[in-house]
Structures are given as C-alpha cells and as structure tokens.
N, C-alpha and C positions, 0 to 999 in steps of 0.2 A: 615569715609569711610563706606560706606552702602554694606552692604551683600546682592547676590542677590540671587533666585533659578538657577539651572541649570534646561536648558527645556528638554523635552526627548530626542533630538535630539544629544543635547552636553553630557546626560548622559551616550547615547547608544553610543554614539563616542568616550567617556573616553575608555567604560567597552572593547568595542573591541581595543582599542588597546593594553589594558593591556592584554587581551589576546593572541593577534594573535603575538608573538612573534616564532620566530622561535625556534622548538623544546619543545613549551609547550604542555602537555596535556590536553584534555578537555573531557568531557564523551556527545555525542551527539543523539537525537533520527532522527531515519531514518523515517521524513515524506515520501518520496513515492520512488519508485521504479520502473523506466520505462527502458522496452525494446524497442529500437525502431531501425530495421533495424539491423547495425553492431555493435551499440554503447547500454550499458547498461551503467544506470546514476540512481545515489543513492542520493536525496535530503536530507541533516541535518539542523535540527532545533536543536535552543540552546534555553535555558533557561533564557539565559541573554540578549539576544537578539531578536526581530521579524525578522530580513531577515533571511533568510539561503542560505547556501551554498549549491552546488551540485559537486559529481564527476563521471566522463564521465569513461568509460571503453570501447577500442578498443576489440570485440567479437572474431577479426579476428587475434588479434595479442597474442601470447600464455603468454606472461608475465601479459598484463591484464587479460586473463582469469583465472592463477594460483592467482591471486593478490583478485578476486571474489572469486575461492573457499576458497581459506584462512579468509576472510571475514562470509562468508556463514557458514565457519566450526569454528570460533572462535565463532558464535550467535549459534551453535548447532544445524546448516541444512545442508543439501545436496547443493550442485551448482544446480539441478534446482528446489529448493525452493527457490529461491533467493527473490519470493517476500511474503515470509514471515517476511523479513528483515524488511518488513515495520512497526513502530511503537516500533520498537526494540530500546533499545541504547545500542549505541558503543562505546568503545573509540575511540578518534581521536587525530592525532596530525598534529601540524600547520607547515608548509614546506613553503619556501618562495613564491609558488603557488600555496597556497591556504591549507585546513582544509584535510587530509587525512585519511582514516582508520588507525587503528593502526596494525591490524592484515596482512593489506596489505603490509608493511614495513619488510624488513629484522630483525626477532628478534625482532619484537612488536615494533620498533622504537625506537627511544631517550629517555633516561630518563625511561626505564622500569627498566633496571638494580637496580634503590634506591628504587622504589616502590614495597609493597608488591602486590603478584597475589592475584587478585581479581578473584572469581568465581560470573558471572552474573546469573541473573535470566535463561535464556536458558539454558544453563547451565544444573542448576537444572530440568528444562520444560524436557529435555532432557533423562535425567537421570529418570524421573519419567515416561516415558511414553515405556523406554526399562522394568521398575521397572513392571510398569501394564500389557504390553504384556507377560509377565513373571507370572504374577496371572492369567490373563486371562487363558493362557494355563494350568497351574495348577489347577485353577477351573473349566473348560471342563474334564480334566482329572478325577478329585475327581466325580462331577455329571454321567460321566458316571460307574464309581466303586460304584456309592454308588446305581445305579439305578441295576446294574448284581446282586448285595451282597444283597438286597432287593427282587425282583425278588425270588434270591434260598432260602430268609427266609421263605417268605410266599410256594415255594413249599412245603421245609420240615417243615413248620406247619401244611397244608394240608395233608401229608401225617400222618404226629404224629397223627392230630386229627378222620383220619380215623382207623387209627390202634387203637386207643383207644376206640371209642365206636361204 
C-alpha cells in the first residue's frame, strides 16, 4: 500500500474542520475593517488557513452595536476607533454560523470558564499610553518649576554679587 502526500487543499480541509467545531476557540487577526452604510464587517484571517471569514454588524440595530463596543473595548478602544481593530487579534469562537468574536458573546462565550484570562497586547498598548500621558503631564509640570526655581537663583545671585563687590 503506497503512502501518498496530502495536497494543500485536502490539508487546509482537514485543519478547518478540526477546527470549526462548534464552541471551540481560536485566536484570529482582524485583516480589515469596513464601514459601509448601516452594516460594519470585521474580516479574520487565521493562521492555519488562507481564506477568512468576515462578520457583518447591523449599525442600526442596538444589540449589534453593544456586541462592537464590547469588541472595540476587549482590543483597548473606544467604539469609534473601531478601525484600529485592524491588524489586531482576537479571540473568537466558532457558532454554527460561522467564527464570532469572543468578546461579542455573553461572558466571553463557551469554554472561557476552564481557560485562564489572558491579557493581550492592547491591553498593555493601553495601559501604557494612560502610563505616558501621565509623565507627559508630570514632565510639563517639573520644566515649568524648574524654569520659575531657576529664574529666582540667578536673580538672587545677581543680587548676592552686587551686594558683595
């Protein structure tokens, strides 16, 4: 019996179904992020695979819009940075229609309860950019005390040096 390769076609055909089971998790990057009209749609690219999926969001209807900021705010933006999402990963989980955010799900979805929380890169990005508007203001602050405290040395050395000779 001869052993043969599998071609990419039937490899990429294995690997998603082993995935796309309903309620598994997967970690995906958000290639793009179009508004268009009423509908905002979030394309994911996986790693294991070249197609990607995309999901649609109704602008108009309030469940998809809470389901976007939840999104927006699990990657560490606002709702209308939503297209900084791009280039980001997410996690997502697999629903019998398709690859969904996780954050969009009541309670991170399926399967979050056994796994530990994970803090993503955003996250951090986040965190570090309250961290530097935070120096920022404390270094304006210190340059301006150090230019007043500066300023009054040199008066009262000019005046020392006049009183002395």
């Amino acid at each position: 019996m001869a052993l043969r390769e599998y071609t990419d076609d039937e490899y990429e055909r294995l690997q998603r179904s082993e995935r796309e089971l309903t309620g598994n998790r997967e970690r995906a990057d958000v290639t793009d992020v179009a508004v268009v009209d009423d509908t905002a749609t979030l394309t994911l690219g996986f790693e294991w695979t070249s197609e990607s999926d995309s999901v649609s969001y109704d602008l108009d209807d309030a469940r998809d819009v809470m389901e976007l900021k939840a999104v927006a705010a699990d990657a560490g933006y606002e709702y209308d940075q939503l297209f900084h999402l791009e280039g980001e990963t997410i996690p997502v989980v697999y629903l019998e229609n398709g690859w969904v955010p996780a954050a969009a799900l009541p309670g991170g979805g399926p399967g979050t309860a056994d796994e530990p929380t994970q803090q993503g890169p955003s996250l951090v990005d986040s965190a570090y950019r309250r961290l530097s508007e935070r120096v920022d203001d404390i270094t304006a602050r210190s340059v301006v005390l150090g230019v007043i405290v500066t300023k009054k040395l040199l008066i009262v050395s000019a005046l020392v040096y006049l009183l002395v000779t």
